[in-house]
C-alpha positions in Angstrom: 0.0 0.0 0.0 1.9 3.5 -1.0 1.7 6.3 1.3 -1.4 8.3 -1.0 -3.5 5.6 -0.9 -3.3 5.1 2.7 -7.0 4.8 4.6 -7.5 5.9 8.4 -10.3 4.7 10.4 -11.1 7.2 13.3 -13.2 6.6 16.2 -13.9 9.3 18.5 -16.4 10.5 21.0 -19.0 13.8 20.2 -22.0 14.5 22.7 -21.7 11.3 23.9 -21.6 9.1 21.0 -19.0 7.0 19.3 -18.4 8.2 15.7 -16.1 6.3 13.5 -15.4 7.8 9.9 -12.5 6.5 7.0 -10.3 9.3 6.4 -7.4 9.6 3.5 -5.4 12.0 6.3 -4.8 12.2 9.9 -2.3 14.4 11.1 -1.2 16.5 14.4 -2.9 20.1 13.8 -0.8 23.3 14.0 -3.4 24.0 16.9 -2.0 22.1 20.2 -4.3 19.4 21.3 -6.1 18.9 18.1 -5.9 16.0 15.4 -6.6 17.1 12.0 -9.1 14.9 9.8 -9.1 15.1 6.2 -10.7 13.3 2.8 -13.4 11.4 4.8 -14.5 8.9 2.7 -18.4 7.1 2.5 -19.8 4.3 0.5 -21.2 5.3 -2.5 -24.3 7.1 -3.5 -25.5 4.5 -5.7 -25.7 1.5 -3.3 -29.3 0.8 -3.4 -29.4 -0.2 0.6 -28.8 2.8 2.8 -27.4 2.3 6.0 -29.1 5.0 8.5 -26.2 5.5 11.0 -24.0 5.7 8.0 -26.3 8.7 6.3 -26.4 10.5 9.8 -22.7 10.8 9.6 -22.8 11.9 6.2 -25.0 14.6 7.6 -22.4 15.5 10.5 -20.0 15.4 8.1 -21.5 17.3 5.2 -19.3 19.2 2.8 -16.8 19.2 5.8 -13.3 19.9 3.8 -11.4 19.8 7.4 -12.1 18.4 10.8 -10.2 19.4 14.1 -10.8 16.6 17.0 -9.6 17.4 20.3 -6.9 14.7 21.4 -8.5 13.5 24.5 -11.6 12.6 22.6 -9.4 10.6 20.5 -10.4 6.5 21.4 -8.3 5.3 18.3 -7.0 5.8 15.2 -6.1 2.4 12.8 -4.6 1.9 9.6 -7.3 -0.4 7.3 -6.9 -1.6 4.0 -9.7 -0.2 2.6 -12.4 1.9 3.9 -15.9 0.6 5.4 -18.8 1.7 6.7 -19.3 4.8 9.1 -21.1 4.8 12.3 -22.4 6.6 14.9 -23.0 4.5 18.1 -24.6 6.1 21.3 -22.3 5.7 24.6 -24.0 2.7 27.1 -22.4 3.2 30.4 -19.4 5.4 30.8 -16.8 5.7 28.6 -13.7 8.4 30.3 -11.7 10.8 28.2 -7.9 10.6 29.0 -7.5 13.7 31.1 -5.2 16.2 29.7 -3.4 18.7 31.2 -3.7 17.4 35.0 -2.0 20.0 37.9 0.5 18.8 39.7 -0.4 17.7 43.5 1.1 20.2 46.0 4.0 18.5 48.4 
């Protein structure tokens, strides 16, 4: 697999749901604590089943050129062979955020 054909899946947590998407690029953002998503990628338009938590990413997603994600609502990022279908899950339980940016205890 070269380096331009290269396929990210994301998962992440919004308003407490999971979303995965398949990107084309991931990269460290020139703002600090963000991870910079880029050239999502969805099935195509001419499938004739529709999967409904894939269209309500499409909709989150929509015309969205560039994507900032903070880093702590990161939960993983894996290289795939080719993309797959994007979903958004709602959270049972509770799922923690890696804190960021803890102070120090005092002596």
């Amino acid at each position: 697999m070269a380096a331009d054909e290269a396929v990210y899946r994301v998962s992440f947590i919004n308003q407490d749901k999971v979303v995965e998407v398949f990107v084309k690029h991931v990269y460290q953002s020139d703002i600090w604590g963000f991870i910079q998503l880029e050239g999502f990628i969805f099935g195509q338009r001419s499938e004739l089943l529709v999967d409904p938590g894939e269209e309500k990413v499409k909709q989150l997603f929509n015309e969205v050129k560039s994507s900032l994600i903070p880093t702590q609502a990161i939960l993983r990022i894996d290289e795939v062979e080719r993309s797959g279908v994007a979903k958004l899950t709602e959270v049972k339980g509770s799922v923690a955020q890696f804190p960021i940016n803890v102070p120090p205890r005092k002596p």
